[in-house]
C-alpha positions as CSV (number, residue, x, y, z in Angstrom):
1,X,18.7,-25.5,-24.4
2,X,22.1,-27.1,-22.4
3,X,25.2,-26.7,-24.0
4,X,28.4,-27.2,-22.6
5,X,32.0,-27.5,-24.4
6,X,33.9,-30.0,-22.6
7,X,32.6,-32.5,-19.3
8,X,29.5,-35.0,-18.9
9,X,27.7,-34.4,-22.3
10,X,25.7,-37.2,-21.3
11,X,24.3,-35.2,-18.3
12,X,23.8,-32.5,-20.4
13,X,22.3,-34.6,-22.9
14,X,19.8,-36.1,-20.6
15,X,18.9,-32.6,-19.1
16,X,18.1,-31.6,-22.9
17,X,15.8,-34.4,-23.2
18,X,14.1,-33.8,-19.9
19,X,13.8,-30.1,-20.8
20,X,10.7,-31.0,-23.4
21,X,8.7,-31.3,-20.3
22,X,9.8,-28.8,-18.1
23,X,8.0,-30.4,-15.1
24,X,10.4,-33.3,-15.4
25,X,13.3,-30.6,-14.3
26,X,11.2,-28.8,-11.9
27,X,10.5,-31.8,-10.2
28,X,14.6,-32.3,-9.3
29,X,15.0,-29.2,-7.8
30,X,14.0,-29.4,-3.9
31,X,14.4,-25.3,-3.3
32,X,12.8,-24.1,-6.3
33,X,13.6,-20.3,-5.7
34,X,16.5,-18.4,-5.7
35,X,17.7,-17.5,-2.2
36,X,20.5,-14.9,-0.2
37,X,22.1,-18.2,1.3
38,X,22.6,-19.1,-2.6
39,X,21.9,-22.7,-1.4
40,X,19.6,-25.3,-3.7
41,X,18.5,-28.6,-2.8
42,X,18.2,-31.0,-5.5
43,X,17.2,-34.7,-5.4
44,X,18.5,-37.8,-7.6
45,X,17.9,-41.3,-7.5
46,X,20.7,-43.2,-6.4
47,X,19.7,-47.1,-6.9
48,X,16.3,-45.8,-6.9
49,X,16.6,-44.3,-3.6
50,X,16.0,-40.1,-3.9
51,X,19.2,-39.1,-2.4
52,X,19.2,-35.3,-1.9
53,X,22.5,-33.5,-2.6
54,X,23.2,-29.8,-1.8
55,X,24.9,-27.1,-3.5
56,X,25.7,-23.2,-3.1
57,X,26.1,-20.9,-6.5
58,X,29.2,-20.3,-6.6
59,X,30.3,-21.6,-10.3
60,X,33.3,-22.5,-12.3
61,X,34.1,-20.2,-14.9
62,X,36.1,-19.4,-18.0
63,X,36.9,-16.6,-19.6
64,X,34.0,-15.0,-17.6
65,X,31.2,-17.7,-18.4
66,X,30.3,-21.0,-16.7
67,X,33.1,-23.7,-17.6
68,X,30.8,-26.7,-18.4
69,X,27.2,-26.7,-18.9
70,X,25.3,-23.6,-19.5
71,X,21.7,-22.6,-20.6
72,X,21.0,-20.5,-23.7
73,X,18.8,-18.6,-21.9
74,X,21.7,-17.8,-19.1
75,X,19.6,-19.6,-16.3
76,X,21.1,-21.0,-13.1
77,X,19.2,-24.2,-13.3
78,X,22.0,-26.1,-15.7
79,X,24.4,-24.9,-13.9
80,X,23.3,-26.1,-10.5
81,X,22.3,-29.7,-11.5
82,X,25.4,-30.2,-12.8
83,X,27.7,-29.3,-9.8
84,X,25.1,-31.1,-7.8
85,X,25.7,-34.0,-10.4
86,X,29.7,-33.5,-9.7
87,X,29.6,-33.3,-5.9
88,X,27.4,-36.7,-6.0
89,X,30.2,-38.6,-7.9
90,X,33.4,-36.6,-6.3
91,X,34.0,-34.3,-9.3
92,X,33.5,-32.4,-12.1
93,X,36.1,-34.6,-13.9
94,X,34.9,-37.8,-12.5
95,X,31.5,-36.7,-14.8
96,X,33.2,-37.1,-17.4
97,X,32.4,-40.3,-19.6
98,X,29.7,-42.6,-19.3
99,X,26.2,-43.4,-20.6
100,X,23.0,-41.3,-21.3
101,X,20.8,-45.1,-18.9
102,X,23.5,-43.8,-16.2
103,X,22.2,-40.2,-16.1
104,X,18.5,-41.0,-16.8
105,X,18.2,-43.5,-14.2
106,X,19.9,-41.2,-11.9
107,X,17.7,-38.3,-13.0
108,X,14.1,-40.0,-13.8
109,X,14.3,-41.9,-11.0
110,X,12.9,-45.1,-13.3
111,X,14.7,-48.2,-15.4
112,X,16.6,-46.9,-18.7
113,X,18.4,-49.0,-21.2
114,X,20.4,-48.7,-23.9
115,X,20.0,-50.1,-27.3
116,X,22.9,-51.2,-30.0
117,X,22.5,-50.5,-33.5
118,X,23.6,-53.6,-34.5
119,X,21.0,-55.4,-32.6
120,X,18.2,-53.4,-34.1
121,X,19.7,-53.0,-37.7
122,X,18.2,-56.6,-38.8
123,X,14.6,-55.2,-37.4
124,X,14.5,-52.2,-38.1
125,X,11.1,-52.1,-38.3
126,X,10.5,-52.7,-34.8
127,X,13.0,-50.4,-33.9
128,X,11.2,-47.9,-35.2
129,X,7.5,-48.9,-33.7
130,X,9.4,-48.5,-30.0
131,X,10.9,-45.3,-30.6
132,X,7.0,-43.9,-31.8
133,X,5.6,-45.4,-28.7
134,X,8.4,-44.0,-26.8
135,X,7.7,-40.4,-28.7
136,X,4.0,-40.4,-28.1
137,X,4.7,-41.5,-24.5
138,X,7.2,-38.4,-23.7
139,X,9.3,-40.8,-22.6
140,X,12.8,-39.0,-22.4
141,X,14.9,-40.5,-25.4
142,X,19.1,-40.1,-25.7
143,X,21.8,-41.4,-28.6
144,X,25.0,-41.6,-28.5
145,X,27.4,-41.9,-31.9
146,X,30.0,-45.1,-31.5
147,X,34.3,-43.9,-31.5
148,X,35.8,-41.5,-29.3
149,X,37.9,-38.3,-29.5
150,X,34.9,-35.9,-30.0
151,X,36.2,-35.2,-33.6
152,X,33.3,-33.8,-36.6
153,X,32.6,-36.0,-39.7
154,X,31.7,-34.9,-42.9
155,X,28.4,-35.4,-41.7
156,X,28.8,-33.2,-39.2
157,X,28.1,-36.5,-36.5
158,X,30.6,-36.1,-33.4
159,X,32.4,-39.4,-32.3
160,X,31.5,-40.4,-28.8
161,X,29.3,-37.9,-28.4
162,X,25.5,-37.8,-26.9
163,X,22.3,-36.4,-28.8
164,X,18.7,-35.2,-27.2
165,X,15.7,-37.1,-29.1
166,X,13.5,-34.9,-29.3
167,X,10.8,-36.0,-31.9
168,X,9.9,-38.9,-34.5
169,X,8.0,-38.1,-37.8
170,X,7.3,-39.8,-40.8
171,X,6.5,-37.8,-44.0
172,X,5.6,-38.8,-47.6
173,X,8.1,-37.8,-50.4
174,X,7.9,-38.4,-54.1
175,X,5.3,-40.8,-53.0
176,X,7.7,-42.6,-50.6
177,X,7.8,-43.0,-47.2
178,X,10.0,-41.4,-45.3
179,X,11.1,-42.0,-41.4
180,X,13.2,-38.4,-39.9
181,X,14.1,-37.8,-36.2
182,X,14.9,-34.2,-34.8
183,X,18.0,-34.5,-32.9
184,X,19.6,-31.7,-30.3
185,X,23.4,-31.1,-29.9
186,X,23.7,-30.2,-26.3
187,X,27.0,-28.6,-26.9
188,X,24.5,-26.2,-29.4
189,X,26.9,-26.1,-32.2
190,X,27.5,-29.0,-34.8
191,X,25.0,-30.2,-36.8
192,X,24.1,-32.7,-39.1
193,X,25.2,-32.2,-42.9
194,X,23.7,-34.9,-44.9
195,X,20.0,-36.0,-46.3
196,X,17.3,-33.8,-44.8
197,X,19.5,-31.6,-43.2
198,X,18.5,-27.8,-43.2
199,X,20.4,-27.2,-46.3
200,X,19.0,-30.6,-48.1
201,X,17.7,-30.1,-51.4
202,X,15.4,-32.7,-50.6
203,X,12.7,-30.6,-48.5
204,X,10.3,-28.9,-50.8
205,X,8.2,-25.8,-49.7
206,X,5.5,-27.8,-49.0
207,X,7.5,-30.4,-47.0
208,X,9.0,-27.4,-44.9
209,X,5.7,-25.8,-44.2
């Protein structure tokens, strides 16, 4: 899983995404083993054009781990997307806002929009039927909560801050039916607090199994 604590959570965001099919990240990385000249090759799409960008390992750190983005897992591969993703815009500070379309098309190589709540709240039906087909299509899915400030609701929702899709379901309880998406933090810490969270009293033993 990504994670980073400050910078382009919306890089990090799409990585997380992308990391449910790991080919999708395998595929960006042009020198796909690790090497003494500590040089990688990665590609992007830069108005659909691949445009390869080169990087060496040396890292930013703090307090003796990477500053930004990082992997669970400790693996270089976050790391070196990320200050490939930096050199192609002119910093690691110059990553820092945007949109998870900016980083998807960048990253998949293909067309990516971005869809407003309010434009979907009056049909939210449909809504829902594109994000299934999207789900059973793999298609790599992002959010993004509306305000700015990165502060922690009650809900545990982060203001201006991006969120891996990773799955759609629909279950039946108390004979009604009800529509759940599993969401990733990329910073991996924060989560939601409300209905159907792990602490809900709404899931049963049956529903958990």
């Amino acid at each position: 899983m990504c994670q980073g604590e400050i910078g382009d959570c919306y890089f990090l965001c799409t990585l997380s995404a992308m990391a449910e099919v790991p080919e999708r990240i395998i595929e960006r990385f042009i020198s796909k083993e690790v090497n003494s000249a500590g040089a990688y090759k990665v590609d992007f799409y830069v108005n659909g054009i691949e445009t390869p960008v080169i990087v060496d390992d040396w890292l930013p750190t703090k307090y003796g781990k990477p500053a930004f983005g990082s992997s669970n897992e400790e693996e270089l591969w976050v790391c070196i997307l990320e200050k490939a993703w930096a050199k192609l815009h002119g910093s690691y500070e110059l990553t820092e806002g945007g949109l998870p379309t900016m980083a998807a098309s960048h990253l998949c190589g293909v067309p990516s929009y971005d869809v407003e709540h309010k434009d979907v709240a009056e049909d939210i039906d449909n809504f829902w039927a594109k994000l299934q087909a999207a789900d059973s299509n793999n298609f790599t899915i992002m959010s993004a909560s509306h305000g700015q400030g990165e502060e922690e609701s009650e809900l545990g929702i982060i203001s201006g801050h991006a969120y891996s899709l990773i799955s759609v379901h629909i279950i039946e309880s108390d004979d009604t039916e009800v529509r759940l998406i599993k969401m990733r933090n990329p910073w991996g810490s924060g989560e939601w607090k409300g209905d159907w969270s792990d602490a809900s009293d709404l899931w049963t033993d049956e529903l958990r199994d």
